[in-house]
C-alpha positions in Angstrom: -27.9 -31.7 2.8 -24.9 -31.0 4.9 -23.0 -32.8 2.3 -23.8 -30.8 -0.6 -23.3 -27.4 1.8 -19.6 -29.1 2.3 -19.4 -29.7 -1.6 -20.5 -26.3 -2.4 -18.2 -24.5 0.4 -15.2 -26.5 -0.8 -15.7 -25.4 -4.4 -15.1 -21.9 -3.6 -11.8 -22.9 -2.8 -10.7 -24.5 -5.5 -11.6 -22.1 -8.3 -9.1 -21.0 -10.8 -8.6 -17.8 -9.0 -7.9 -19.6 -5.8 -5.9 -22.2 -7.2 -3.6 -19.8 -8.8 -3.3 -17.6 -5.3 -2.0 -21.3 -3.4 0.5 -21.3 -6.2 1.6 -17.8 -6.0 2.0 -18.2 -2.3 4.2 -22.1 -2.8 6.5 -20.3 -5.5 6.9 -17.0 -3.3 7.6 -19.1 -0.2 9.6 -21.2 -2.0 11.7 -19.0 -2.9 12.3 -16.9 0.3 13.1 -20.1 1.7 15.6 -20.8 -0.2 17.4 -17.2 -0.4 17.4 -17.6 3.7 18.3 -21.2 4.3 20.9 -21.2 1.5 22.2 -17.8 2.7 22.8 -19.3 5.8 24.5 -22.4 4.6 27.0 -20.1 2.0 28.0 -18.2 5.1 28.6 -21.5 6.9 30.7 -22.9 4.1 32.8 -19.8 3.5 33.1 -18.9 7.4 33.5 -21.9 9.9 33.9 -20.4 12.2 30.3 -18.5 12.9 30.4 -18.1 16.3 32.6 -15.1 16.2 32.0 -13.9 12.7 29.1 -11.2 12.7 29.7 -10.9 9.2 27.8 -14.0 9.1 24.6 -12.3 10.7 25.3 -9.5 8.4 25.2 -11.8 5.0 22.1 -13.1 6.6 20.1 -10.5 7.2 20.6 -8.8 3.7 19.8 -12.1 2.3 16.3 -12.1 4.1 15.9 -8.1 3.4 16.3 -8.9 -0.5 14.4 -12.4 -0.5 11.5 -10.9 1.1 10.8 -7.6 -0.4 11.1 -9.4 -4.0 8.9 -12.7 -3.0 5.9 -9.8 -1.1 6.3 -8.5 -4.6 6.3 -11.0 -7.1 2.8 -12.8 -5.3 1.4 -9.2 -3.9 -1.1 -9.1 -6.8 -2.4 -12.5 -7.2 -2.1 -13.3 -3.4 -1.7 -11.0 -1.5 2.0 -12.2 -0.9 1.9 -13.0 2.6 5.1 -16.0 2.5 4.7 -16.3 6.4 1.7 -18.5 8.3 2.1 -16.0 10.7 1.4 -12.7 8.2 -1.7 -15.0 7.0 -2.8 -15.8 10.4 -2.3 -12.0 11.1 -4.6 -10.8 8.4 -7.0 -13.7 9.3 -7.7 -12.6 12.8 -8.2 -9.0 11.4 -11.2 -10.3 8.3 -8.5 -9.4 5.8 -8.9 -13.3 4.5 -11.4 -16.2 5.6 -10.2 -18.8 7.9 -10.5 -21.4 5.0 -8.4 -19.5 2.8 -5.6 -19.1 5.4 -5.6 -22.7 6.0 -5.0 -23.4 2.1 -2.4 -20.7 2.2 -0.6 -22.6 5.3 -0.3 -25.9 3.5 1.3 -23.9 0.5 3.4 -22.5 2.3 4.3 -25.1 4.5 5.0 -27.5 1.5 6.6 -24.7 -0.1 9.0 -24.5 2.8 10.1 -28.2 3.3 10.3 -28.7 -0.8 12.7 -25.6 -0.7 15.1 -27.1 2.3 15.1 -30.7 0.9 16.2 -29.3 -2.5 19.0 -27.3 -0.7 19.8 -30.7 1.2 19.9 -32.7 -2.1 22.0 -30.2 -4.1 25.0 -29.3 -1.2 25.3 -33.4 -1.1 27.7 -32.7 2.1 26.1 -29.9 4.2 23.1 -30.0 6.8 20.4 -28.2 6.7 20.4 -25.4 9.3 17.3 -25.0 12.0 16.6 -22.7 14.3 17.6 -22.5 17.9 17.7 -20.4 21.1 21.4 -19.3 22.7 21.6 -21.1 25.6 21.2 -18.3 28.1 17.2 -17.9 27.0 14.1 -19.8 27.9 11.7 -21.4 25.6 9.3 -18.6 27.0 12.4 -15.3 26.5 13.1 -16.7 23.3 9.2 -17.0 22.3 8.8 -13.3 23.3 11.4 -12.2 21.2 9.9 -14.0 18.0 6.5 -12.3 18.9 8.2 -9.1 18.9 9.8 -9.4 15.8 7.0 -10.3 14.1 4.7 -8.0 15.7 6.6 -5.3 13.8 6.7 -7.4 10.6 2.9 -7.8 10.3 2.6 -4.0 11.8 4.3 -3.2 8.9 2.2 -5.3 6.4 -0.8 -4.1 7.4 0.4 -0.5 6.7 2.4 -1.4 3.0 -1.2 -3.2 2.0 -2.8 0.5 3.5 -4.7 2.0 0.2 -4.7 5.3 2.4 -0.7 5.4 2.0 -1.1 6.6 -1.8 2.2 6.4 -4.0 4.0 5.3 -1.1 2.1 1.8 -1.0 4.1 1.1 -4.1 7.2 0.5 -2.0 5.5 -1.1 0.5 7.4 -5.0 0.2 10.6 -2.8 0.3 9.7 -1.7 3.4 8.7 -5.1 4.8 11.7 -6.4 3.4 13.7 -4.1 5.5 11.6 -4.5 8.6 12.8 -8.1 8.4 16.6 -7.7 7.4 16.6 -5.6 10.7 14.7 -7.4 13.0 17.1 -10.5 12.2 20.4 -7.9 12.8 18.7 -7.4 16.2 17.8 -11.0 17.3 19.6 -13.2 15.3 21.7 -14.1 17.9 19.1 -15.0 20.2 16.5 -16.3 18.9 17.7 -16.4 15.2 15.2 -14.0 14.1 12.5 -16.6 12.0 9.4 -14.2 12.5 8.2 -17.2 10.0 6.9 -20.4 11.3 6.9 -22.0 7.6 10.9 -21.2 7.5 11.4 -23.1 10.8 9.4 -25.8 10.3 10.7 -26.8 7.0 14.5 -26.8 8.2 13.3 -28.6 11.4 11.6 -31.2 9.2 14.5 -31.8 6.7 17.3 -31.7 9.2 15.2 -34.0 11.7 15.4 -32.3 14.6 12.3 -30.4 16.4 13.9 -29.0 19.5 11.9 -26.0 20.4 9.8 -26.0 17.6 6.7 -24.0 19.5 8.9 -20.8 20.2 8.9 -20.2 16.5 4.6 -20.3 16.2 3.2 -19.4 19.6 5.6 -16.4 19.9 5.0 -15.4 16.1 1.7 -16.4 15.8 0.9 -14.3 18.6 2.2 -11.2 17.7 0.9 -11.1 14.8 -2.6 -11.3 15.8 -2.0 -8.7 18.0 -0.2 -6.4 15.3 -3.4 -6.8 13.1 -5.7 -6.3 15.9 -4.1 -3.0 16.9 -3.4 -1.3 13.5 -7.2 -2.0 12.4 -9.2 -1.3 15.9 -6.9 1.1 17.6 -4.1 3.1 15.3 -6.2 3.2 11.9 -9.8 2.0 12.8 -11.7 1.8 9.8 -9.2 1.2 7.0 -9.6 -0.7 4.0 -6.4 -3.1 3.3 -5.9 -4.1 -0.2 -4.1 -7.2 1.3 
């Protein structure tokens, strides 16, 4: 009995229509990833010397404006175009999405991330894959703040582009997120390299083989995202229908 309850839950993951949102979500993800990672390489490769080159963040932060806005886009009507664990988890905690869903979403994205840094790692031949690290004046705990700030205000601003009460102007609604992103990383690149994605820092950190503060890039994000979807449904606009 509980077998065939398992069987029958299972299957309502795996229908076309499901199948084809995990794919919209790998491809989207994929994608993003890429744009980033490889943005930050190029500006590696053309400028050495990073340290004291904000052009650098600069190249960056378009790069993640741009790669965002078009990857929400291109997945936004067949899944919802989330391209973050942390936006899924976000709309999870609010009963946007079912917990089972967001777990298939996570692996998509997740594989989707890794695939997308080991293809960047193949085809340079001679550079390394960049991760993400803290400056060395923050804590683990400073540093996981800052991500959950950042991507309190990327979710925030999710949850009101997927608003059906925002009319025309919930057409431009992955522009907006897009932007939210491009300058959050402006702001905290420096510090905590402004991931706001846990999918993005884990698939560098798995290519390049190295892990070092790894949890400031989920517990931080993870956390303000829940919070960002708790607030905007329950406190700012109770009562709203997401088309998310």
């Amino acid at each position: 009995m509980a077998l065939a309850s398992f069987t029958a839950r299972f299957k309502q993951f795996v229908t076309p229509d499901a199948l084809r949102s995990y794919l919209a979500e790998f491809i989207s993800t994929f994608f993003y990833v890429f744009v980033v990672v490889g943005s930050a390489m190029a500006s590696r490769k053309l400028m050495p010397d990073l340290a004291t080159d904000p052009s650098s963040l600069v190249l960056v932060a378009i790069a993640n404006t741009f790669a965002l806005s078009s990857s929400v886009y291109i997945a936004s009507n067949v899944s919802g175009g989330h391209v973050n664990p942390a936006v899924t988890f976000g709309l999870a905690v609010g009963g946007h999405i079912s917990v089972s869903t967001a777990l298939f979403y996570w692996v998509s994205q997740m594989l989707a991330s890794v695939m997308a840094c080991l293809l960047l790692k193949v085809a340079t031949v001679s550079q390394d894959v960049p991760i993400y690290t803290i400056a060395s004046e923050m804590t683990g705990f400073g540093a996981s703040m800052v991500e959950g700030v950042l991507t309190f205000g990327l979710v925030y601003a999710v949850y009101a582009g997927g608003d059906t009460r925002s009319g025309p102007l919930r057409s431009i609604g992955p522009l907006v997120i897009g932007l939210m992103a491009g300058s959050m990383v402006l702001a905290a690149g420096p510090f905590s390299g402004g991931s706001m994605n846990p999918a993005l820092a884990f698939g560098s950190a798995v290519v390049a083989g190295r892990f070092k503060n790894q949890a400031v890039y989920w517990v931080g994000p993870l956390i303000g995202a829940a919070v960002a979807g708790l607030l905007y449904d329950n406190v700012v606009f109770p009562g709203h229908v997401s088309g998310r």
